[in-house]
C-alpha positions as CSV (number, residue, x, y, z in Angstrom):
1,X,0.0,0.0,0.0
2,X,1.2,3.9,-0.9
3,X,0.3,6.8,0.0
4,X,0.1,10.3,-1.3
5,X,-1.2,13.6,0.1
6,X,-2.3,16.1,-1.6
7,X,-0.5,19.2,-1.4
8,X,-2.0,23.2,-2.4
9,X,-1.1,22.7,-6.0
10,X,-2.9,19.0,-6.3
11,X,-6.2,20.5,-4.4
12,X,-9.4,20.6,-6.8
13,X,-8.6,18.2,-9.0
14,X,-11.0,15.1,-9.5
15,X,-9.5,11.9,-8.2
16,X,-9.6,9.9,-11.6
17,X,-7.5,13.0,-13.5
18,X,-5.6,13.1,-10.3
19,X,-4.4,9.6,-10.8
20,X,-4.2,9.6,-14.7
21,X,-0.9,11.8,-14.0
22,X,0.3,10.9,-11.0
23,X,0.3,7.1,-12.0
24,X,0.5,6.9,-15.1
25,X,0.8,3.3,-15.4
26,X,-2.1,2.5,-14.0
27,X,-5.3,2.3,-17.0
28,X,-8.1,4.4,-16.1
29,X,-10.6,1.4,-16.9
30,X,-8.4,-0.4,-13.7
31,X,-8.5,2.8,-11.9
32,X,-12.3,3.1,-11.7
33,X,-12.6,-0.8,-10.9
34,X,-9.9,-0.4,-7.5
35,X,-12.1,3.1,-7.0
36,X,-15.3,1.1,-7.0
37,X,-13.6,-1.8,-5.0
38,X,-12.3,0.3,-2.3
39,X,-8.7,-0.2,-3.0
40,X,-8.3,3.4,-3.4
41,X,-9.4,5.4,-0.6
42,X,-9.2,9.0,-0.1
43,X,-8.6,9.6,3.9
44,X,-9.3,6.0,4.3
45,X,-12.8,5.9,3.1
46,X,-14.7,4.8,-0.1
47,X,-14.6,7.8,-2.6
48,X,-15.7,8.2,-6.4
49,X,-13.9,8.8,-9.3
50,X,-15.3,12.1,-9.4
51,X,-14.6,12.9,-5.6
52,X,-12.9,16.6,-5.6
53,X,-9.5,16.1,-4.1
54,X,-8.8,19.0,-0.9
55,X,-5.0,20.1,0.5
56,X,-4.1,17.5,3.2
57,X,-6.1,14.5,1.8
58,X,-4.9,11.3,2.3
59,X,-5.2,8.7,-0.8
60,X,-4.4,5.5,0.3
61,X,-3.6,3.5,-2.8
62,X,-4.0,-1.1,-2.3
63,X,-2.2,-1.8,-5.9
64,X,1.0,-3.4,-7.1
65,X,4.2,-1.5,-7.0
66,X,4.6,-2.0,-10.9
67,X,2.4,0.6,-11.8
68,X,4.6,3.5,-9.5
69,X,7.2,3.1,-11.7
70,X,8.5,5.1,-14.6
71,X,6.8,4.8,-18.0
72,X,9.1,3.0,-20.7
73,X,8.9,0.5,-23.2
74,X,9.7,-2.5,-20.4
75,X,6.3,-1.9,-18.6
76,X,4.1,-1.1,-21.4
77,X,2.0,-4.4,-20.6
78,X,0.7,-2.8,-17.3
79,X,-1.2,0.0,-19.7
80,X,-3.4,-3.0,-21.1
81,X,-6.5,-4.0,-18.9
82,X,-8.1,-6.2,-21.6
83,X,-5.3,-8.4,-24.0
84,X,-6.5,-8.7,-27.4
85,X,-4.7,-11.8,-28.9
86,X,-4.9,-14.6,-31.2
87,X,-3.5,-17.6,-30.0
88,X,-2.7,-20.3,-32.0
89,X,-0.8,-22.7,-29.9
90,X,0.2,-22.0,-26.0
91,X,2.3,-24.7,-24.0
92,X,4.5,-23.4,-20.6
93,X,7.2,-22.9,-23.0
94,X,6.1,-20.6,-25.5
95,X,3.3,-19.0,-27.3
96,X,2.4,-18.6,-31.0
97,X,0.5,-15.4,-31.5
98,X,-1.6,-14.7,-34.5
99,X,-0.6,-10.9,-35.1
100,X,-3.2,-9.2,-36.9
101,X,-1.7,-6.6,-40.0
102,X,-1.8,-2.9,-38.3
103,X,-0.2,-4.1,-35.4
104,X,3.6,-3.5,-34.5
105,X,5.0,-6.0,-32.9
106,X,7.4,-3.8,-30.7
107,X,7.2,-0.2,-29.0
108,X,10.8,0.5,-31.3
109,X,8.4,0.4,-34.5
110,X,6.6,3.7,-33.8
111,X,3.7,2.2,-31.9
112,X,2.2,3.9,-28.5
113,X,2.5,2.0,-25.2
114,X,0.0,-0.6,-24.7
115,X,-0.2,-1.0,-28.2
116,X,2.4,-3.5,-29.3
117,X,1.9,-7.0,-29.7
118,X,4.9,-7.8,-27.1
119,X,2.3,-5.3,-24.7
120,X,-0.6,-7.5,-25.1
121,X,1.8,-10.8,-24.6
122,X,3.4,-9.7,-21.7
123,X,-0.2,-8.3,-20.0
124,X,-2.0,-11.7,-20.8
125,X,0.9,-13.5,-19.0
126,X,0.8,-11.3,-16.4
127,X,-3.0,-11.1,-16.0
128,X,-2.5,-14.9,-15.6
129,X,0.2,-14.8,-13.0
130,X,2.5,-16.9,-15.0
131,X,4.8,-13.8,-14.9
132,X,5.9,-12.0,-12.2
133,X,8.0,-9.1,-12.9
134,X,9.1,-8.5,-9.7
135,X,10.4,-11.7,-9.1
136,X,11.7,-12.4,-12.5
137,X,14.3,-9.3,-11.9
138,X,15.6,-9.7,-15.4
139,X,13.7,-11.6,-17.5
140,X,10.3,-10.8,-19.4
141,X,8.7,-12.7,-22.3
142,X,10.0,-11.7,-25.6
143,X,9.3,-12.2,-29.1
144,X,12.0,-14.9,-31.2
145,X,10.6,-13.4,-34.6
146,X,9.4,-10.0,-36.2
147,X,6.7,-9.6,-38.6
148,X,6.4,-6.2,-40.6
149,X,3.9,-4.0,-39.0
150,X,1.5,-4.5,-41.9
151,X,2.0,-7.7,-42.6
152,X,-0.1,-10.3,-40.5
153,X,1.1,-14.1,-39.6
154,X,2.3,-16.1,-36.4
155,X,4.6,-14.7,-34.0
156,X,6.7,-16.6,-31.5
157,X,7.1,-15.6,-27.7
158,X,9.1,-17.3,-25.5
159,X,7.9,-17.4,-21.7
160,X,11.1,-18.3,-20.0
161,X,15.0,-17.5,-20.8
162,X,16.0,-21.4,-21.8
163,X,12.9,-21.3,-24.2
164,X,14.3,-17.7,-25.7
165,X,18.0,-18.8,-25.8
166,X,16.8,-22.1,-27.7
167,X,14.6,-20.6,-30.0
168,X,16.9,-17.8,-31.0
169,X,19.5,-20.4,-31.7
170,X,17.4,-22.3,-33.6
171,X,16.2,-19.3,-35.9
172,X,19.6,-18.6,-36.7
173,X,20.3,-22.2,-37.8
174,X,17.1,-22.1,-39.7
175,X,15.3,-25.1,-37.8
176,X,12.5,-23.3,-38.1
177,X,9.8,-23.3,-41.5
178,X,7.8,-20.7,-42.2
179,X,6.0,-20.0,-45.1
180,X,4.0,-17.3,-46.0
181,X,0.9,-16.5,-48.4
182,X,0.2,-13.7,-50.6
183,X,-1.6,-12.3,-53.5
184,X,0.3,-10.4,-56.3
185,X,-0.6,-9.3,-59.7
186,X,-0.2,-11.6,-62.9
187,X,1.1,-15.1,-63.0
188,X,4.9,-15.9,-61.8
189,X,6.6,-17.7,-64.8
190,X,7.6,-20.3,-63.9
191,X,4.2,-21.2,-61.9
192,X,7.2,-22.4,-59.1
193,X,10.2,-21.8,-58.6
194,X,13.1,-20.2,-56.4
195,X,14.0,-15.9,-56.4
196,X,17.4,-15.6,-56.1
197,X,19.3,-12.3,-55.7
198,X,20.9,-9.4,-53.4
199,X,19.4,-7.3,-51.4
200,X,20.2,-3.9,-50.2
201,X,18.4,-2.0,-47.8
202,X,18.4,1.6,-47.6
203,X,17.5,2.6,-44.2
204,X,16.5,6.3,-44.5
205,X,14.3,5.3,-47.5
206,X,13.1,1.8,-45.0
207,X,13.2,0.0,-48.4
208,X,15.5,-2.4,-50.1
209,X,16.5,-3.1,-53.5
210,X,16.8,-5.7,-55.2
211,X,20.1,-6.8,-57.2
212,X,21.6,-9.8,-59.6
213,X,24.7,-9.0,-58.8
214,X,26.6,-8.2,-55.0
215,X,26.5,-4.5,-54.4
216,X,29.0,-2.9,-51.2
217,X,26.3,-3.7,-48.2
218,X,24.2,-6.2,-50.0
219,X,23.3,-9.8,-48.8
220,X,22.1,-12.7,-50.6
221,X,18.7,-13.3,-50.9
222,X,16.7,-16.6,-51.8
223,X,12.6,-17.3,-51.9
224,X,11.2,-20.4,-53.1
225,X,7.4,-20.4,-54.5
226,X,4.4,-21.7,-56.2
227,X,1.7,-20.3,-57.3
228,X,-1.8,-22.1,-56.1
229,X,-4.5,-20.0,-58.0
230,X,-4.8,-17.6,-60.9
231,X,-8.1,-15.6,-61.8
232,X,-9.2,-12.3,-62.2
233,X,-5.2,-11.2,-63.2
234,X,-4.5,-12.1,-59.0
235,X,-2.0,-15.1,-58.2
236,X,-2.1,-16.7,-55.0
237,X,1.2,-18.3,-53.7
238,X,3.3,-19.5,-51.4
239,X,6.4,-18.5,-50.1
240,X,9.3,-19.8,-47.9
241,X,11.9,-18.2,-47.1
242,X,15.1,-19.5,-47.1
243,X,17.0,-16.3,-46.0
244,X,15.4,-13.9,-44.1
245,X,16.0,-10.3,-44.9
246,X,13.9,-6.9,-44.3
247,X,10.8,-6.5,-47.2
248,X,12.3,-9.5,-49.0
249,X,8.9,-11.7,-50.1
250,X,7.7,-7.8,-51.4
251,X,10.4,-6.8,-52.9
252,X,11.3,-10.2,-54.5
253,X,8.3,-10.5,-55.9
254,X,8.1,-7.1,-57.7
255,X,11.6,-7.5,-59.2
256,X,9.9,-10.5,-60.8
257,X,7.2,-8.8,-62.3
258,X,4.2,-9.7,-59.7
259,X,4.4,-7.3,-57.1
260,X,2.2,-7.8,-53.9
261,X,-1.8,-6.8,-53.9
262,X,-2.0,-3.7,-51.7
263,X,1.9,-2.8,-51.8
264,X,2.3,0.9,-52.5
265,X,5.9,0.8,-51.8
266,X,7.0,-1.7,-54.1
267,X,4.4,-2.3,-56.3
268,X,1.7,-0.2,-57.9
269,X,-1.7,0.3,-55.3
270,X,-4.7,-0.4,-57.6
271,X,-7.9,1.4,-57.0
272,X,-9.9,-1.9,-58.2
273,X,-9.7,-3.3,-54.9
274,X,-9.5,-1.8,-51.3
275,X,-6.8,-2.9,-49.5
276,X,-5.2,-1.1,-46.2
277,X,-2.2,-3.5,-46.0
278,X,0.0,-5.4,-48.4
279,X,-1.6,-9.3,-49.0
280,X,0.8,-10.9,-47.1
281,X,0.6,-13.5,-44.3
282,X,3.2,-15.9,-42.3
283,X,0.7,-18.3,-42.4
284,X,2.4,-21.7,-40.7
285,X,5.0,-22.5,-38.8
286,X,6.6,-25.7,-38.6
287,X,9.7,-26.9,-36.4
288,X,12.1,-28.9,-37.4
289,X,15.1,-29.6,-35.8
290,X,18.2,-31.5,-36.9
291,X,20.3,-30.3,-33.6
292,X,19.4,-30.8,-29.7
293,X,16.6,-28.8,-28.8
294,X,16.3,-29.6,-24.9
295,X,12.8,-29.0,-23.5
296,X,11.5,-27.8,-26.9
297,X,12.7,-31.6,-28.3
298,X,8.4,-32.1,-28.1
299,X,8.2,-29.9,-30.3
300,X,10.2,-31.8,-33.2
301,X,7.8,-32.3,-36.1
302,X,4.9,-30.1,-35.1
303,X,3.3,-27.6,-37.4
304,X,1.3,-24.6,-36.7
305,X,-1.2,-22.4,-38.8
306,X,-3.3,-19.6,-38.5
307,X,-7.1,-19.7,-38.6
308,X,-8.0,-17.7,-41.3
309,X,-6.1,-15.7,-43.8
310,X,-8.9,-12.9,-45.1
311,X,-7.2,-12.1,-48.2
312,X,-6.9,-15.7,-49.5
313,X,-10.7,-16.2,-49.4
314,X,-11.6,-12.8,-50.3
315,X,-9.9,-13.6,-53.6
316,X,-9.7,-17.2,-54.0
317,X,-13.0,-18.6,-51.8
318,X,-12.1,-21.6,-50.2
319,X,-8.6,-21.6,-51.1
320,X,-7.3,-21.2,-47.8
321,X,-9.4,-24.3,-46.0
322,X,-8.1,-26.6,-49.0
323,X,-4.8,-25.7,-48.1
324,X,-4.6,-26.0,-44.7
325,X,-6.4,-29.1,-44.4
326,X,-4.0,-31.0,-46.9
Protein backbone atom coordinates (compact mmCIF):
# COMPACT_ATOMS: atom_id res chain seq x y z
CA UNK A 1 0.00 0.00 0.00
CA UNK A 2 1.17 3.85 -0.94
CA UNK A 3 0.34 6.82 0.04
CA UNK A 4 0.12 10.28 -1.29
CA UNK A 5 -1.20 13.58 0.13
CA UNK A 6 -2.28 16.10 -1.65
CA UNK A 7 -0.55 19.21 -1.42
CA UNK A 8 -1.96 23.16 -2.39
CA UNK A 9 -1.15 22.75 -6.00
CA UNK A 10 -2.92 19.05 -6.33
CA UNK A 11 -6.16 20.45 -4.38
CA UNK A 12 -9.38 20.60 -6.79
CA UNK A 13 -8.56 18.23 -9.02
CA UNK A 14 -10.95 15.06 -9.52
CA UNK A 15 -9.46 11.92 -8.21
CA UNK A 16 -9.63 9.91 -11.63
CA UNK A 17 -7.50 12.96 -13.51
CA UNK A 18 -5.59 13.09 -10.25
CA UNK A 19 -4.39 9.56 -10.80
CA UNK A 20 -4.20 9.59 -14.70
CA UNK A 21 -0.95 11.81 -13.98
CA UNK A 22 0.26 10.87 -10.95
CA UNK A 23 0.33 7.07 -12.02
CA UNK A 24 0.53 6.88 -15.08
CA UNK A 25 0.80 3.26 -15.43
CA UNK A 26 -2.13 2.52 -13.96
CA UNK A 27 -5.29 2.32 -16.97
CA UNK A 28 -8.14 4.41 -16.08
CA UNK A 29 -10.55 1.37 -16.87
CA UNK A 30 -8.38 -0.40 -13.71
CA UNK A 31 -8.46 2.75 -11.86
CA UNK A 32 -12.27 3.14 -11.67
CA UNK A 33 -12.62 -0.79 -10.92
CA UNK A 34 -9.93 -0.35 -7.52
CA UNK A 35 -12.07 3.12 -7.03
CA UNK A 36 -15.29 1.14 -6.96
CA UNK A 37 -13.62 -1.78 -4.99
CA UNK A 38 -12.27 0.32 -2.31
CA UNK A 39 -8.70 -0.17 -2.98
CA UNK A 40 -8.29 3.38 -3.40
CA UNK A 41 -9.43 5.38 -0.63
CA UNK A 42 -9.21 8.96 -0.07
CA UNK A 43 -8.62 9.57 3.85
CA UNK A 44 -9.27 5.99 4.26
CA UNK A 45 -12.81 5.95 3.14
CA UNK A 46 -14.74 4.77 -0.11
CA UNK A 47 -14.61 7.85 -2.55
CA UNK A 48 -15.72 8.23 -6.37
CA UNK A 49 -13.89 8.79 -9.32
CA UNK A 50 -15.25 12.11 -9.36
CA UNK A 51 -14.64 12.94 -5.61
CA UNK A 52 -12.93 16.59 -5.62
CA UNK A 53 -9.47 16.15 -4.15
CA UNK A 54 -8.76 18.97 -0.91
CA UNK A 55 -5.05 20.11 0.48
CA UNK A 56 -4.05 17.50 3.21
CA UNK A 57 -6.08 14.48 1.84
CA UNK A 58 -4.89 11.32 2.26
CA UNK A 59 -5.23 8.69 -0.76
CA UNK A 60 -4.37 5.54 0.28
CA UNK A 61 -3.64 3.46 -2.81
CA UNK A 62 -3.96 -1.05 -2.28
CA UNK A 63 -2.25 -1.83 -5.93
CA UNK A 64 0.99 -3.35 -7.11
CA UNK A 65 4.15 -1.52 -6.97
CA UNK A 66 4.64 -2.03 -10.88
CA UNK A 67 2.42 0.58 -11.78
CA UNK A 68 4.58 3.54 -9.54
CA UNK A 69 7.22 3.13 -11.70
CA UNK A 70 8.52 5.10 -14.57
CA UNK A 71 6.80 4.79 -17.99
CA UNK A 72 9.07 2.97 -20.72
CA UNK A 73 8.91 0.51 -23.18
CA UNK A 74 9.65 -2.50 -20.42
CA UNK A 75 6.31 -1.92 -18.56
CA UNK A 76 4.05 -1.10 -21.39
CA UNK A 77 1.96 -4.36 -20.60
CA UNK A 78 0.66 -2.85 -17.29
CA UNK A 79 -1.24 -0.01 -19.66
CA UNK A 80 -3.39 -2.96 -21.10
CA UNK A 81 -6.51 -3.98 -18.90
CA UNK A 82 -8.05 -6.21 -21.57
CA UNK A 83 -5.25 -8.36 -23.98
CA UNK A 84 -6.54 -8.68 -27.38
CA UNK A 85 -4.70 -11.82 -28.89
CA UNK A 86 -4.87 -14.63 -31.18
CA UNK A 87 -3.47 -17.58 -30.03
CA UNK A 88 -2.72 -20.27 -32.02
CA UNK A 89 -0.83 -22.66 -29.91
CA UNK A 90 0.15 -22.03 -26.00
CA UNK A 91 2.30 -24.70 -24.04
CA UNK A 92 4.55 -23.36 -20.55
CA UNK A 93 7.24 -22.91 -23.04
CA UNK A 94 6.08 -20.63 -25.47
CA UNK A 95 3.25 -19.04 -27.26
CA UNK A 96 2.38 -18.60 -30.97
CA UNK A 97 0.50 -15.38 -31.45
CA UNK A 98 -1.55 -14.69 -34.54
CA UNK A 99 -0.58 -10.88 -35.07
CA UNK A 100 -3.19 -9.22 -36.94
CA UNK A 101 -1.70 -6.60 -39.96
CA UNK A 102 -1.77 -2.86 -38.32
CA UNK A 103 -0.21 -4.10 -35.44
CA UNK A 104 3.57 -3.50 -34.47
CA UNK A 105 5.02 -5.97 -32.89
CA UNK A 106 7.43 -3.81 -30.65
CA UNK A 107 7.20 -0.19 -29.02
CA UNK A 108 10.76 0.55 -31.26
CA UNK A 109 8.38 0.43 -34.51
CA UNK A 110 6.61 3.71 -33.81
CA UNK A 111 3.72 2.25 -31.85
CA UNK A 112 2.23 3.89 -28.53
CA UNK A 113 2.48 2.01 -25.16
CA UNK A 114 0.02 -0.60 -24.71
CA UNK A 115 -0.16 -0.98 -28.19
CA UNK A 116 2.45 -3.45 -29.28
CA UNK A 117 1.89 -7.02 -29.74
CA UNK A 118 4.89 -7.78 -27.14
CA UNK A 119 2.32 -5.34 -24.73
CA UNK A 120 -0.63 -7.46 -25.13
CA UNK A 121 1.76 -10.85 -24.57
CA UNK A 122 3.44 -9.65 -21.66
CA UNK A 123 -0.16 -8.33 -20.05
CA UNK A 124 -1.96 -11.67 -20.77
CA UNK A 125 0.91 -13.55 -19.02
CA UNK A 126 0.83 -11.32 -16.36
CA UNK A 127 -2.99 -11.09 -15.99
CA UNK A 128 -2.51 -14.95 -15.58
CA UNK A 129 0.17 -14.76 -12.98
CA UNK A 130 2.46 -16.89 -14.97
CA UNK A 131 4.82 -13.85 -14.90
CA UNK A 132 5.85 -11.98 -12.20
CA UNK A 133 7.99 -9.12 -12.90
CA UNK A 134 9.13 -8.45 -9.70
CA UNK A 135 10.37 -11.69 -9.08
CA UNK A 136 11.70 -12.43 -12.54
CA UNK A 137 14.25 -9.32 -11.94
CA UNK A 138 15.56 -9.73 -15.43
CA UNK A 139 13.71 -11.61 -17.46
CA UNK A 140 10.34 -10.77 -19.42
CA UNK A 141 8.74 -12.69 -22.27
CA UNK A 142 10.01 -11.74 -25.55
CA UNK A 143 9.30 -12.22 -29.10
CA UNK A 144 11.95 -14.93 -31.17
CA UNK A 145 10.64 -13.35 -34.63
CA UNK A 146 9.43 -10.03 -36.17
CA UNK A 147 6.72 -9.64 -38.57
CA UNK A 148 6.36 -6.19 -40.61
CA UNK A 149 3.91 -3.96 -39.03
CA UNK A 150 1.50 -4.50 -41.90
CA UNK A 151 2.04 -7.72 -42.59
CA UNK A 152 -0.05 -10.33 -40.50
CA UNK A 153 1.10 -14.10 -39.59
CA UNK A 154 2.32 -16.08 -36.37
CA UNK A 155 4.61 -14.67 -33.96
CA UNK A 156 6.68 -16.56 -31.50
CA UNK A 157 7.06 -15.56 -27.74
CA UNK A 158 9.12 -17.34 -25.46
CA UNK A 159 7.94 -17.36 -21.74
CA UNK A 160 11.12 -18.27 -20.04
CA UNK A 161 14.99 -17.47 -20.76
CA UNK A 162 15.96 -21.43 -21.82
CA UNK A 163 12.92 -21.32 -24.23
CA UNK A 164 14.35 -17.66 -25.71
CA UNK A 165 18.04 -18.76 -25.80
CA UNK A 166 16.76 -22.11 -27.69
CA UNK A 167 14.57 -20.63 -29.95
CA UNK A 168 16.90 -17.77 -31.04
CA UNK A 169 19.48 -20.40 -31.74
CA UNK A 170 17.43 -22.33 -33.58
CA UNK A 171 16.20 -19.29 -35.87
CA UNK A 172 19.64 -18.61 -36.74
CA UNK A 173 20.26 -22.17 -37.81
CA UNK A 174 17.08 -22.07 -39.71
CA UNK A 175 15.26 -25.14 -37.84
CA UNK A 176 12.47 -23.33 -38.14
CA UNK A 177 9.77 -23.27 -41.45
CA UNK A 178 7.75 -20.67 -42.23
CA UNK A 179 5.99 -20.02 -45.13
CA UNK A 180 4.00 -17.26 -46.02
CA UNK A 181 0.89 -16.54 -48.36
CA UNK A 182 0.24 -13.69 -50.62
CA UNK A 183 -1.55 -12.26 -53.49
CA UNK A 184 0.26 -10.41 -56.32
CA UNK A 185 -0.61 -9.33 -59.70
CA UNK A 186 -0.21 -11.58 -62.93
CA UNK A 187 1.09 -15.08 -62.98
CA UNK A 188 4.87 -15.87 -61.77
CA UNK A 189 6.62 -17.72 -64.77
CA UNK A 190 7.61 -20.29 -63.90
CA UNK A 191 4.25 -21.25 -61.89
CA UNK A 192 7.17 -22.38 -59.10
CA UNK A 193 10.24 -21.81 -58.60
CA UNK A 194 13.10 -20.17 -56.37
CA UNK A 195 14.01 -15.86 -56.43
CA UNK A 196 17.40 -15.57 -56.12
CA UNK A 197 19.35 -12.27 -55.73
CA UNK A 198 20.91 -9.42 -53.38
CA UNK A 199 19.41 -7.32 -51.39
CA UNK A 200 20.18 -3.90 -50.21
CA UNK A 201 18.44 -1.95 -47.80
CA UNK A 202 18.44 1.61 -47.63
CA UNK A 203 17.54 2.63 -44.22
CA UNK A 204 16.53 6.28 -44.50
CA UNK A 205 14.30 5.33 -47.45
CA UNK A 206 13.09 1.80 -44.98
CA UNK A 207 13.18 0.00 -48.45
CA UNK A 208 15.51 -2.42 -50.07
CA UNK A 209 16.49 -3.06 -53.50
CA UNK A 210 16.76 -5.68 -55.17
CA UNK A 211 20.08 -6.78 -57.15
CA UNK A 212 21.61 -9.79 -59.58
CA UNK A 213 24.71 -9.01 -58.79
CA UNK A 214 26.57 -8.15 -55.00
CA UNK A 215 26.53 -4.48 -54.41
CA UNK A 216 28.99 -2.89 -51.25
CA UNK A 217 26.29 -3.69 -48.23
CA UNK A 218 24.24 -6.17 -50.04
CA UNK A 219 23.34 -9.75 -48.83
CA UNK A 220 22.12 -12.69 -50.60
CA UNK A 221 18.73 -13.31 -50.93
CA UNK A 222 16.65 -16.55 -51.77
CA UNK A 223 12.58 -17.26 -51.92
CA UNK A 224 11.23 -20.42 -53.08
CA UNK A 225 7.42 -20.38 -54.51
CA UNK A 226 4.37 -21.71 -56.18
CA UNK A 227 1.74 -20.27 -57.26
CA UNK A 228 -1.78 -22.06 -56.06
CA UNK A 229 -4.48 -20.01 -58.03
CA UNK A 230 -4.84 -17.62 -60.87
CA UNK A 231 -8.07 -15.63 -61.82
CA UNK A 232 -9.17 -12.32 -62.18
CA UNK A 233 -5.19 -11.20 -63.19
CA UNK A 234 -4.47 -12.10 -59.03
CA UNK A 235 -1.96 -15.07 -58.23
CA UNK A 236 -2.06 -16.75 -55.00
CA UNK A 237 1.17 -18.27 -53.67
CA UNK A 238 3.34 -19.54 -51.42
CA UNK A 239 6.40 -18.51 -50.15
CA UNK A 240 9.29 -19.82 -47.88
CA UNK A 241 11.92 -18.22 -47.10
CA UNK A 242 15.06 -19.52 -47.13
CA UNK A 243 17.02 -16.28 -45.99
CA UNK A 244 15.37 -13.93 -44.07
CA UNK A 245 15.97 -10.31 -44.95
CA UNK A 246 13.92 -6.92 -44.29
CA UNK A 247 10.75 -6.55 -47.23
CA UNK A 248 12.30 -9.51 -49.04
CA UNK A 249 8.94 -11.71 -50.15
CA UNK A 250 7.73 -7.77 -51.36
CA UNK A 251 10.37 -6.77 -52.95
CA UNK A 252 11.32 -10.17 -54.51
CA UNK A 253 8.31 -10.52 -55.89
CA UNK A 254 8.10 -7.13 -57.72
CA UNK A 255 11.55 -7.52 -59.19
CA UNK A 256 9.86 -10.50 -60.77
CA UNK A 257 7.19 -8.80 -62.31
CA UNK A 258 4.22 -9.73 -59.68
CA UNK A 259 4.42 -7.34 -57.13
CA UNK A 260 2.18 -7.85 -53.86
CA UNK A 261 -1.84 -6.81 -53.90
CA UNK A 262 -1.96 -3.66 -51.75
CA UNK A 263 1.92 -2.82 -51.84
CA UNK A 264 2.31 0.86 -52.51
CA UNK A 265 5.91 0.77 -51.80
CA UNK A 266 7.02 -1.72 -54.09
CA UNK A 267 4.42 -2.25 -56.31
CA UNK A 268 1.67 -0.19 -57.91
CA UNK A 269 -1.71 0.30 -55.31
CA UNK A 270 -4.67 -0.41 -57.60
CA UNK A 271 -7.93 1.35 -57.04
CA UNK A 272 -9.85 -1.94 -58.20
CA UNK A 273 -9.71 -3.30 -54.90
CA UNK A 274 -9.51 -1.78 -51.27
CA UNK A 275 -6.82 -2.92 -49.49
CA UNK A 276 -5.25 -1.11 -46.15
CA UNK A 277 -2.24 -3.48 -46.03
CA UNK A 278 -0.04 -5.38 -48.36
CA UNK A 279 -1.58 -9.28 -48.99
CA UNK A 280 0.80 -10.91 -47.10
CA UNK A 281 0.58 -13.54 -44.34
CA UNK A 282 3.17 -15.87 -42.26
CA UNK A 283 0.71 -18.29 -42.39
CA UNK A 284 2.36 -21.72 -40.73
CA UNK A 285 4.98 -22.49 -38.84
CA UNK A 286 6.60 -25.67 -38.61
CA UNK A 287 9.73 -26.87 -36.37
CA UNK A 288 12.08 -28.92 -37.36
CA UNK A 289 15.12 -29.62 -35.77
CA UNK A 290 18.22 -31.48 -36.88
CA UNK A 291 20.27 -30.35 -33.59
CA UNK A 292 19.37 -30.78 -29.75
CA UNK A 293 16.61 -28.76 -28.84
CA UNK A 294 16.34 -29.60 -24.86
CA UNK A 295 12.82 -28.95 -23.49
CA UNK A 296 11.52 -27.81 -26.91
CA UNK A 297 12.65 -31.59 -28.26
CA UNK A 298 8.41 -32.05 -28.08
CA UNK A 299 8.22 -29.85 -30.33
CA UNK A 300 10.22 -31.82 -33.18
CA UNK A 301 7.76 -32.25 -36.09
CA UNK A 302 4.90 -30.06 -35.07
CA UNK A 303 3.26 -27.61 -37.41
CA UNK A 304 1.27 -24.64 -36.71
CA UNK A 305 -1.18 -22.37 -38.85
CA UNK A 306 -3.29 -19.62 -38.51
CA UNK A 307 -7.06 -19.73 -38.61
CA UNK A 308 -7.96 -17.73 -41.31
CA UNK A 309 -6.07 -15.71 -43.81
CA UNK A 310 -8.93 -12.86 -45.09
CA UNK A 311 -7.18 -12.15 -48.21
CA UNK A 312 -6.90 -15.69 -49.53
CA UNK A 313 -10.74 -16.22 -49.41
CA UNK A 314 -11.61 -12.84 -50.33
CA UNK A 315 -9.92 -13.56 -53.58
CA UNK A 316 -9.71 -17.24 -54.00
CA UNK A 317 -13.01 -18.64 -51.79
CA UNK A 318 -12.08 -21.58 -50.17
CA UNK A 319 -8.58 -21.55 -51.11
CA UNK A 320 -7.26 -21.20 -47.79
CA UNK A 321 -9.43 -24.29 -45.99
CA UNK A 322 -8.15 -26.58 -48.99
CA UNK A 323 -4.80 -25.71 -48.12
CA UNK A 324 -4.63 -26.02 -44.69
CA UNK A 325 -6.40 -29.11 -44.42
CA UNK A 326 -4.01 -30.96 -46.93
Amino acid sequence: MKQITITKNDAGQRLDRFLSKSVPLLPASLAQKYIRLKRIKVDGKRAERDTRLCEGNVLQLYINDEFFDTPKPENAYLTVTAPHLSIVYEDENLLLADKKPGMAVHPHDGAEYGRTLIDHIQAYLYAKGEWKPRAEHAFAPALCNRIDRNTGGIVIAAKTAEALRILNQKMKDRELEKKYLCVVHGIPRPREGKLEGYIFKDAKQNRVYVTERPQPGSKTAVTRYRTLQSRDGLSLVECELITGRTHQIRAMMAAAGTPLLGDGKYGKLDRRFDRKYQALYSYKLKFSFTTDAGCLAYLDGKEFAAAQVDFADEFFPGSYRTLTNG
